[in-house]
N, C-alpha and C positions, 0 to 999 in steps of 0.2 A: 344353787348351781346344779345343772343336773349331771350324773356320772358318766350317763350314759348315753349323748344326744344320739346315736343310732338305735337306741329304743324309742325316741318321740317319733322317730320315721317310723317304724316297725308299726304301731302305734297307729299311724295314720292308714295302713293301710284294712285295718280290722275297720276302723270310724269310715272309711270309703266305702266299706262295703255296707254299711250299716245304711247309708246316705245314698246310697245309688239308686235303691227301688223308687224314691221319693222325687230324682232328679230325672230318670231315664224314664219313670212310666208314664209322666207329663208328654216329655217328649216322642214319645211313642203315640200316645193320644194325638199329637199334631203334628207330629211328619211322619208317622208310620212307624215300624222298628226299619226300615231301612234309610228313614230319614235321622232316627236314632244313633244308629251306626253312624254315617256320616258326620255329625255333630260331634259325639265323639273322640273320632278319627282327626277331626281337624282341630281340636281340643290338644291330642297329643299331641301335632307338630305345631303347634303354638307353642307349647311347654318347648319339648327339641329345639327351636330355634330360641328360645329365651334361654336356654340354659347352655346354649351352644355360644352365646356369644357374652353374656353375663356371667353364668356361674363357673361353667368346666376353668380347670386349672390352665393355663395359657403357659406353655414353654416352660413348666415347673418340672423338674427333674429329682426323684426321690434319691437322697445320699445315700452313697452304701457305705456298710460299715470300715470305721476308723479304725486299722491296727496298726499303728505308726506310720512308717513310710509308706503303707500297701493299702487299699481298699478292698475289700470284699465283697461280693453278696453273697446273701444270707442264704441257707441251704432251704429248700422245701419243707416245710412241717408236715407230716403223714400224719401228725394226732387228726389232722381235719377231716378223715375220713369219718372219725367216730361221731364228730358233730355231724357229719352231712349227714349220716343214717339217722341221728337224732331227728334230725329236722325233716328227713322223709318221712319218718315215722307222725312226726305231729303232721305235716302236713295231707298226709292221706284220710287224718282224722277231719280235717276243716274241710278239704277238697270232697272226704266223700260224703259229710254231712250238709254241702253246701247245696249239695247236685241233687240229691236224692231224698231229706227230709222232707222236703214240703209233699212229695209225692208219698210216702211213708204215712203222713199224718192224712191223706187226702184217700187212699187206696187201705190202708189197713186200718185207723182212725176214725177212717169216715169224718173228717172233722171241716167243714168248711172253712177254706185258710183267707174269703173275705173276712169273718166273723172275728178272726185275730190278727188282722194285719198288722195290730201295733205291737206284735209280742215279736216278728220277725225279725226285729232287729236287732233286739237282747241281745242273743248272743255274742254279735258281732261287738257290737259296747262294751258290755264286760270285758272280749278281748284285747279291746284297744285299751281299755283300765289296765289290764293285766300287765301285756305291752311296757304299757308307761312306769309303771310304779314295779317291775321285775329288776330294774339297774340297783335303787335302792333297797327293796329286799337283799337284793346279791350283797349291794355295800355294808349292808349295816346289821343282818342276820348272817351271811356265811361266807364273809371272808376270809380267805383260804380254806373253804372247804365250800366253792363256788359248783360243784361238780355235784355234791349233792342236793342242790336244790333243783337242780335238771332233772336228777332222779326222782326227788319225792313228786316233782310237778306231774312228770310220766307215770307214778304209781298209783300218784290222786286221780290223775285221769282215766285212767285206766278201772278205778272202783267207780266216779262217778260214769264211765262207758256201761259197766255192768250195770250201773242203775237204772238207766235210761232203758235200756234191754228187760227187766223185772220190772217196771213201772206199767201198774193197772190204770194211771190216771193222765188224763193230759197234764195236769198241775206239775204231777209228777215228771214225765219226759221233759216237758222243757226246762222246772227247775234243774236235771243232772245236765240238761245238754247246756242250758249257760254256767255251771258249774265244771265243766268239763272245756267248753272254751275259754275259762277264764284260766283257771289251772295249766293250761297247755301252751297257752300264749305265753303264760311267764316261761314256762321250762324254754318256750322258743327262740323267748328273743333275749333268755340270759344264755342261751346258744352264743349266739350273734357278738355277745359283752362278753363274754368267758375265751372266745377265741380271739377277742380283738387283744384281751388281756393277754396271752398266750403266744401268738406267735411274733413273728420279727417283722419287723416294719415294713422290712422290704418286701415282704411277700404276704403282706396283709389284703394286695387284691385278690393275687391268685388261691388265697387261701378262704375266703369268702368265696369268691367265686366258687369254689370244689362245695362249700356250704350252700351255697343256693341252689347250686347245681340238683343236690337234694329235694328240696320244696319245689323246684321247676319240673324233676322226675314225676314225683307224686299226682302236682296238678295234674299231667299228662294220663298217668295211670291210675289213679286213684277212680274217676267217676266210670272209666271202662272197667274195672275190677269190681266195683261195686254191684253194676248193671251184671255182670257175668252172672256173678252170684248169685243175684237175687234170681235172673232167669234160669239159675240151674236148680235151685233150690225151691224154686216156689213161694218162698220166704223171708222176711225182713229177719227171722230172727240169724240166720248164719251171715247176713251184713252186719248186723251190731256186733257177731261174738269176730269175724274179720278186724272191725276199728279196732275191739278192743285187743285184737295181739297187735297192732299196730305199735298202739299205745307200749303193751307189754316191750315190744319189739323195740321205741327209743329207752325204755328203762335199762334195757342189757345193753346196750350201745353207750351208754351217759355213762353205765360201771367201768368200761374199758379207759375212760379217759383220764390221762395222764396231765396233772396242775400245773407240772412244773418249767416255768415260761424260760422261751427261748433264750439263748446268748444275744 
């Protein structure tokens, strides 16, 4: 049984990206990218309407808490700010490695990225491995001490960022950088399993939301911060040592976080 079915989604979304070059450049080949887009697009409100009248919950009302004669709801949890920094933090690392790698290997490299198209999607697989098997890690290596393996994930990451940055070799960059997605996914998505653990039922939307709120920040900023850099610097190298305080940056945020689960 699995602990954590919000890491098989989490999971999914690393395997989507892994899959999309292989789905959308056909399509692009035969309707253009603008007939691309559209396809798509109506992909998604196919899902929207299927999920709107099958899946979503219908007139379900989440109970507040039972203190005898009185009901309550549950007070806001502010631990989630600590996870959302986390989660920005890994996320500026995939967001800015997503945008700007293949340009990196193509512009400083010189490395013709037909010549390796099948190595592109590495990383994203490893991540969704990561993803999936991060619930049981947490279960069955560090529970109650679930907070540290957020940390060592950030710290691992963080040495294999620096690797990727010192690597003379292509072999070399891309082994640290799917070593470094692999690593980061798990700290990510026992984010996700450590807060579900953690706060109170009733504000387990809005307390996710404050968490994604984070990785939605980053997409945003992360491939403009990247681009800045590199155009003021001249240099790929002050983008890798950027990820890697990224990285640095969830490991002090994952220390602040306090285990002990809501009333």
């Amino acid at each position: 049984m699995v602990k954590h079915p919000r890491l098989v989604a989490i999971s999914s979304n690393y395997i989507g990206n892994a899959l999309a070059p292989f789905i959308v450049a056909p399509l692009i080949a035969l309707l253009s990218w603008r007939g691309a887009f559209h396809v798509v697009g109506v992909l998604g409100l196919v899902y929207l309407a299927f999920y709107y009248f099958f899946e979503r919950p219908l007139n379900r009302e989440i109970p507040d808490y039972d203190t005898g004669n009185q009901k309550v709801k549950g007070k806001f949890d502010w631990r989630v700010l600590s996870f959302s920094v986390v989660v920005f933090g890994f996320s500026v690392i995939t967001k800015g490695l997503d945008t700007w790698m293949p340009t990196y290997l193509l512009q400083a490299r010189h490395i013709n990225l037909k010549g390796i198209a099948w190595l592109v999607p590495l990383p994203s697989i490893t991540a969704g491995i990561g993803s999936f098997i991060a619930g049981f890690i947490m279960v069955k290596f560090f529970t109650g001490h679930e907070k540290w393996l957020i940390s060592l994930s950030a710290l691992v990451t963080m040495v294999f960022m620096y690797g990727m940055f010192h690597s003379l070799s292509l072999t070399g960059v891309i082994t640290f950088e799917v070593l470094a997605y692999f690593t980061k996914s798990i700290g990510f998505a026992a984010s996700y399993a450590f807060v579900a653990q953690l706060v109170a039922k009733t504000n387990y939307g809005a307390s996710i939301g404050v968490v994604n709120f984070g990785g939605q920040l980053a997409g945003f900023l992360a491939p403009i911060l990247i681009g800045l850099v590199i155009q003021g610097t001249h240099s790929y190298t002050a983008a890798f040592l950027v990820l890697t305080f990224f990285a640095l940056l969830a490991f002090v945020a994952s220390l602040t976080i306090h285990g002990k689960k809501a009333n």
